[in-house]
Backbone bond lengths (Angstrom), bond angles and torsions (degrees), N, CA, C in turn:
res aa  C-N    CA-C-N  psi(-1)  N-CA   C-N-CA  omega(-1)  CA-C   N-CA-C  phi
1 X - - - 1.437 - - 1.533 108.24 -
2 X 1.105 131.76 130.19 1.442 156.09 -160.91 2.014 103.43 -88.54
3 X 0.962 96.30 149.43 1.933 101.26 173.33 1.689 101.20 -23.10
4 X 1.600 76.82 -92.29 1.780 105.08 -178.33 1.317 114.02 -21.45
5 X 1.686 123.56 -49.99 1.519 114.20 178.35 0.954 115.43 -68.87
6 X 1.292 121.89 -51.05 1.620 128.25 175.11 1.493 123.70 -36.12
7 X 1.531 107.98 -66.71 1.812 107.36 161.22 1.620 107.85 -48.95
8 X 1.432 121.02 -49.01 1.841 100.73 -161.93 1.613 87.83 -74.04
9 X 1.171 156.63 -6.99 1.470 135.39 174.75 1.392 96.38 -84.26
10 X 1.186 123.66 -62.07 1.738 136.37 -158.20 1.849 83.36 -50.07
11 X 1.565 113.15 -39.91 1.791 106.95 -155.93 2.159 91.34 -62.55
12 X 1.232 95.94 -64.59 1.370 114.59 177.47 1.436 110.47 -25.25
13 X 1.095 108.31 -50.61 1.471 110.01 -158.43 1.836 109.93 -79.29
14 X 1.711 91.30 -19.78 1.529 98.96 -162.41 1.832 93.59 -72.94
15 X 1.154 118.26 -32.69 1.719 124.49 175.59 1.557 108.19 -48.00
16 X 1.360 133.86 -46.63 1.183 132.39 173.08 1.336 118.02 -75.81
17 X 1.439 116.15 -31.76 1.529 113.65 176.82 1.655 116.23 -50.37
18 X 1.627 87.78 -63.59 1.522 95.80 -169.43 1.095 117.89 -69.40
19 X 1.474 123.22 -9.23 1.821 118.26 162.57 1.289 111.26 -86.82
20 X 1.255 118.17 -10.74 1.885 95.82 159.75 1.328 118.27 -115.47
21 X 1.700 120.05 20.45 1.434 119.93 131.13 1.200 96.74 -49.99
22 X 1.341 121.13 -104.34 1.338 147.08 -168.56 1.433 116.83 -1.08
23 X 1.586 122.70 -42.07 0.845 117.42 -169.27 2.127 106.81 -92.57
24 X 1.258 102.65 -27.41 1.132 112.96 159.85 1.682 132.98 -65.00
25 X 0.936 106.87 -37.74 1.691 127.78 159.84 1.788 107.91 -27.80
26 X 1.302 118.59 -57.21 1.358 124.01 172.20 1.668 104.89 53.05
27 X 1.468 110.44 30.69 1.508 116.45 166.11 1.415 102.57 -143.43
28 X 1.357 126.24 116.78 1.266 136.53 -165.60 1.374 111.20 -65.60
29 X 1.253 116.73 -23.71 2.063 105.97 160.82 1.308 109.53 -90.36
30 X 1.321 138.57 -20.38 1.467 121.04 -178.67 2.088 97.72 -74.85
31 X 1.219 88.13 -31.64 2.179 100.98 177.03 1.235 109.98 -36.30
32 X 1.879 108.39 -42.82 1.713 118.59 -141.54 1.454 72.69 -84.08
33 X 1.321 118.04 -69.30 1.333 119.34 -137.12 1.613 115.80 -88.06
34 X 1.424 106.00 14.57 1.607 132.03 168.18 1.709 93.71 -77.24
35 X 1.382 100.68 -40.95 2.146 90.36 -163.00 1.215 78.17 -100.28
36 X 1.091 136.54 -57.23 1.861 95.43 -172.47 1.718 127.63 -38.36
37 X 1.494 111.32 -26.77 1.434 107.04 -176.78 1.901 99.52 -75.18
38 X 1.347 99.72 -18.15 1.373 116.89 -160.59 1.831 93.06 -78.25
39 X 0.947 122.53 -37.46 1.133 135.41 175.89 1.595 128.45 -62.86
40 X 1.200 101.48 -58.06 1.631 124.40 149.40 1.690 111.49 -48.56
41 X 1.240 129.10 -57.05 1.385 116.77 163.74 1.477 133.82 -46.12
42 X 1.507 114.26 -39.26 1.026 149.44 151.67 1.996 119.46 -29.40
43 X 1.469 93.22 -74.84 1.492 110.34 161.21 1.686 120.55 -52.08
44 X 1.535 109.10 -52.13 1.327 110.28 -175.95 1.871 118.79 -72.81
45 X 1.143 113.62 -34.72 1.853 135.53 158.45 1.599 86.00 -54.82
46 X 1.195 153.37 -71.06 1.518 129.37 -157.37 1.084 128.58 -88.26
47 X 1.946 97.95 -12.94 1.731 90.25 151.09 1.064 129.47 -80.06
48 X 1.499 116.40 -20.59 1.327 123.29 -156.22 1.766 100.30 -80.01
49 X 1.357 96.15 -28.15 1.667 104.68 169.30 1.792 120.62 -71.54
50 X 1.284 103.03 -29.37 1.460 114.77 -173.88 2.096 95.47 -71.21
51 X 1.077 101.85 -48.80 1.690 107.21 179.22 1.782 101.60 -67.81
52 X 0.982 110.48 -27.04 1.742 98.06 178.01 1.723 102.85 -70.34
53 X 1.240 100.54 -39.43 1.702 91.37 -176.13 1.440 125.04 -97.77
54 X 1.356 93.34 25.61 1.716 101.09 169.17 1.404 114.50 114.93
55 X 1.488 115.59 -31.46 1.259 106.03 -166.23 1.380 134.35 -69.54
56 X 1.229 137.09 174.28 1.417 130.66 155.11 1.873 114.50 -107.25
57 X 1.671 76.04 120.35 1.842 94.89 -156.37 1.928 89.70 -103.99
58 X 1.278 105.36 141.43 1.799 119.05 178.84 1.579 91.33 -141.66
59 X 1.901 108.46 118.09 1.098 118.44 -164.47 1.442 96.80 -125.14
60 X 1.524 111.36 123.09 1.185 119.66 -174.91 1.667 121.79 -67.11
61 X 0.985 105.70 155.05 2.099 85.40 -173.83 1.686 96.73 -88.17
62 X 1.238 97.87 170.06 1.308 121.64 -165.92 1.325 112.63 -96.49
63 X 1.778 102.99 136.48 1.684 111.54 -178.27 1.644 103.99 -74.56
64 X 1.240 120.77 -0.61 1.670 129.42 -165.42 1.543 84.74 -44.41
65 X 1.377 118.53 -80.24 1.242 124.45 -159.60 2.153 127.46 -43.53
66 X 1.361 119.07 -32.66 1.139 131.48 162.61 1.315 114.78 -72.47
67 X 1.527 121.83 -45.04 1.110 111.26 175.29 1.526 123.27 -95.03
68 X 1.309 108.87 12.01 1.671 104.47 163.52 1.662 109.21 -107.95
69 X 1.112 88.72 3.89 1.788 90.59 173.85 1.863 108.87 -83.56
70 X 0.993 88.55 -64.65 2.026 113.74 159.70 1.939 95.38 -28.86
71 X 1.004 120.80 -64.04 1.440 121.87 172.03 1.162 99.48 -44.62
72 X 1.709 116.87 -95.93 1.601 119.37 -162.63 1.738 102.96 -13.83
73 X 1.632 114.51 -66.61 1.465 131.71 -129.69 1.975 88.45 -64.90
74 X 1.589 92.69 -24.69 1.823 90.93 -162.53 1.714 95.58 -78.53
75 X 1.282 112.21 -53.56 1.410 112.20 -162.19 1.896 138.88 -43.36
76 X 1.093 102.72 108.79 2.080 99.94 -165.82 1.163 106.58 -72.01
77 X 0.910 118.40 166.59 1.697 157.61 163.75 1.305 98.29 -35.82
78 X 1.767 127.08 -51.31 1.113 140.47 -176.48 1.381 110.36 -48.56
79 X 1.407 107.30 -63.76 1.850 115.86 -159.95 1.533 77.58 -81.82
80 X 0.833 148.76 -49.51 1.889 130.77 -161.30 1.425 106.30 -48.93
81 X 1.926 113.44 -44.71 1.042 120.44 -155.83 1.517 104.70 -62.34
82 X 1.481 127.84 -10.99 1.339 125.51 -146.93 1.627 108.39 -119.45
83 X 1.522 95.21 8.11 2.192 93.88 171.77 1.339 98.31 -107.55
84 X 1.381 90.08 115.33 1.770 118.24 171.24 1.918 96.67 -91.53
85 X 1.287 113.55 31.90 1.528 100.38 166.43 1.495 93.75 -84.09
86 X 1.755 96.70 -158.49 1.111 133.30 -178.76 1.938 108.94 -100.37
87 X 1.637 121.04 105.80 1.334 98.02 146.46 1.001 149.01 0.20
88 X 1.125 88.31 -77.22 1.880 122.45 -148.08 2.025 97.89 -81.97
89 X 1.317 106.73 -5.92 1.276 88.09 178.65 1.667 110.58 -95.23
90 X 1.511 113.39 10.04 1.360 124.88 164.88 1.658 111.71 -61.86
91 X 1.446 99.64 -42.46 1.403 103.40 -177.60 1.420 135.23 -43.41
92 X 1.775 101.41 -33.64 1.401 138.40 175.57 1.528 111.74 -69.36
93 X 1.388 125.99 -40.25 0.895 123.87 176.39 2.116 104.99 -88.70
94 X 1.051 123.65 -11.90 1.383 120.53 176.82 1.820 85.18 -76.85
95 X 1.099 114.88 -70.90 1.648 105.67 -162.02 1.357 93.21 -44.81
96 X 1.782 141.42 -60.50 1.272 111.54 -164.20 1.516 108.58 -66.54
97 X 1.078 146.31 5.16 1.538 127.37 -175.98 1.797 95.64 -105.83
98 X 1.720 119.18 -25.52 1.411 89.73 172.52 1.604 106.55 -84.58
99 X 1.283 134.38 -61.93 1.484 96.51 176.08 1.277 130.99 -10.32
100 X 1.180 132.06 -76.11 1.257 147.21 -168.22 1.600 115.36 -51.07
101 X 1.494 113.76 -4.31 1.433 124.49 -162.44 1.863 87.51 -113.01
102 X 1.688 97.15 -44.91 1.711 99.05 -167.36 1.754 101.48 -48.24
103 X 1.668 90.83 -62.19 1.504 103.50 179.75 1.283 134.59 -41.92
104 X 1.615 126.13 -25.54 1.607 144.85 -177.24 1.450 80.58 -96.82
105 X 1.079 140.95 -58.32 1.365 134.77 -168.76 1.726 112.87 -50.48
106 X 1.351 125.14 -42.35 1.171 146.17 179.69 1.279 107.75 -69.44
107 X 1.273 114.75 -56.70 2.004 121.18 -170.74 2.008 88.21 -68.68
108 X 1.390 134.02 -40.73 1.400 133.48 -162.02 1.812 90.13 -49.13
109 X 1.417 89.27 -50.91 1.798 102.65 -161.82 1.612 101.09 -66.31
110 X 1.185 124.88 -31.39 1.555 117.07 -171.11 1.902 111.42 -94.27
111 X 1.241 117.26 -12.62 1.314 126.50 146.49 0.861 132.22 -0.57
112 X 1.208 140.24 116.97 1.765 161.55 -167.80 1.364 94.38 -85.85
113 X 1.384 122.28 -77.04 1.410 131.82 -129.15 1.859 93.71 -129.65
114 X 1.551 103.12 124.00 1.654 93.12 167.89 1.318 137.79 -44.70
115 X 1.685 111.85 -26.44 1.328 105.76 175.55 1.397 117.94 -88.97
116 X 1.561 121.77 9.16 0.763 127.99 -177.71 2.061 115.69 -101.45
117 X 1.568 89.03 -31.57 1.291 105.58 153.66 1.491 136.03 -52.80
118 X 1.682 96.93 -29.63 1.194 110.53 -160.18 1.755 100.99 -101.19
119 X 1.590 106.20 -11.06 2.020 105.89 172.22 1.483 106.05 -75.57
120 X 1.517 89.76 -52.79 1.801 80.73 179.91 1.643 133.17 -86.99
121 X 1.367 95.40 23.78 1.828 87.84 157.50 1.188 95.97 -127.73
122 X 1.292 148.39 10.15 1.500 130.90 134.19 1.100 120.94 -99.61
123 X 1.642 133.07 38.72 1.387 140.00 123.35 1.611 104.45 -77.10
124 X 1.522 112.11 -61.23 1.405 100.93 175.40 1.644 121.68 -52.17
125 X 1.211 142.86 -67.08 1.289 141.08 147.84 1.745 110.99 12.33
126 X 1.689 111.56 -75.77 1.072 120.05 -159.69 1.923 98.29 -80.17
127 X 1.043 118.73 0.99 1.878 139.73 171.75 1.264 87.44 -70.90
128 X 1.235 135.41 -59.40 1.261 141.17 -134.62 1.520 87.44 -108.35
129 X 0.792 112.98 -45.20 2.327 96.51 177.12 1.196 94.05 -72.26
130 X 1.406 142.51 -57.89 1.377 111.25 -174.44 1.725 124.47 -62.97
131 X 1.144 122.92 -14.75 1.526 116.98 171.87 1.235 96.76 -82.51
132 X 1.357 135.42 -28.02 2.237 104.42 -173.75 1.446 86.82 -100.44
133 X 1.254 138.75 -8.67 1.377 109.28 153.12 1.953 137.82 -64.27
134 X 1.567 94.00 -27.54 1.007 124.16 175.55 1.395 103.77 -62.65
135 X 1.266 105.55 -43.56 2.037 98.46 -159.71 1.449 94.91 -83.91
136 X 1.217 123.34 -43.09 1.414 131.84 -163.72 2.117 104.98 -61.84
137 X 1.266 90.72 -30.51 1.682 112.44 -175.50 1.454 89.55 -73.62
138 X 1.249 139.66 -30.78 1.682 143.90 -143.65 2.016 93.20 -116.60
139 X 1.032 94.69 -36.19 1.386 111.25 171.57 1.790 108.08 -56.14
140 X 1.004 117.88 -90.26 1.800 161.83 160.94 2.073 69.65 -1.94
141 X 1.398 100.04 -80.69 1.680 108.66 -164.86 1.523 128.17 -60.11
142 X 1.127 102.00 -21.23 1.307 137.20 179.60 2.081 106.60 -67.24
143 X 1.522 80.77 -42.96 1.911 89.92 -173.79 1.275 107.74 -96.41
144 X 1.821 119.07 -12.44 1.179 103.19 -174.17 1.690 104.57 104.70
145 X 1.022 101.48 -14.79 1.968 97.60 -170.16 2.218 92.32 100.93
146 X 0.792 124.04 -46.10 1.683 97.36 -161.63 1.480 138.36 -40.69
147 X 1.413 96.62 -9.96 1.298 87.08 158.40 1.913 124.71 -98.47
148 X 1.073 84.58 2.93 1.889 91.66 174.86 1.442 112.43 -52.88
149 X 1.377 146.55 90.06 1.130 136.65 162.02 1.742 123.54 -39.90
């Protein structure tokens, strides 16, 4: 399997992941900002499809990052206190978002065409906001919420 397939499966796959975080999350801001990554997977799978069939795809970057920050800043001590998940299964989703960043990072560099340069390092880019959102989210749960202002 070649770059290109690898990211459009890894993109694909990331749409199902993060909706059954999300639904597991059982805290209505880790929920929101589960489908926004879910969303972003979403976006990056239909470009990545739009470039398989020829086109020239220009993918806007993603509000994920402002508005999952806006989350963190709201969320208490209270709702943190109440996910009886697992941490550590954040971790799983950081390794799939850095792959997925190495790989967009790699296809940016092997690039024909600037605008083509320019999809896959803001797929990779937006790889990389969802993993320090991810850790920081793994963080947040990890402490319990105390550092939640």
């Amino acid at each position: 399997m070649n770059s290109r397939e690898m990211v459009l499966r890894k993109e694909g796959d990331g749409k199902g992941y993060y909706e059954r975080y999300s639904a597991e999350a059982g805290i209505a801001g880790l929920c929101s900002i589960f489908k926004m990554f879910s969303e972003d997977e979403l976006r990056h799978a239909g470009a990545l499809r739009a470039l398989q069939d020829g086109g020239r795809v220009d993918l806007r970057q993603s509000a994920t990052l402002e508005g999952a920050r806006k989350i963190l800043r709201r969320l208490s001590v209270q709702e943190l206190s109440r996910y009886h998940g697992d941490p550590g299964l954040y971790l799983n989703a950081m390794q799939f978002e850095a792959v997925s960043a190495r790989a967009c990072s790699e296809l940016a560099r092997e690039a024909l065409h600037p605008w083509e340069r320019q999809l896959f390092q803001t797929m990779a880019e937006e790889d990389e906001i969802h993993f320090t959102l991810l850790e920081q989210m793994q963080e947040l749960l990890e402490d319990g919420g105390r550092d939640v202002q």
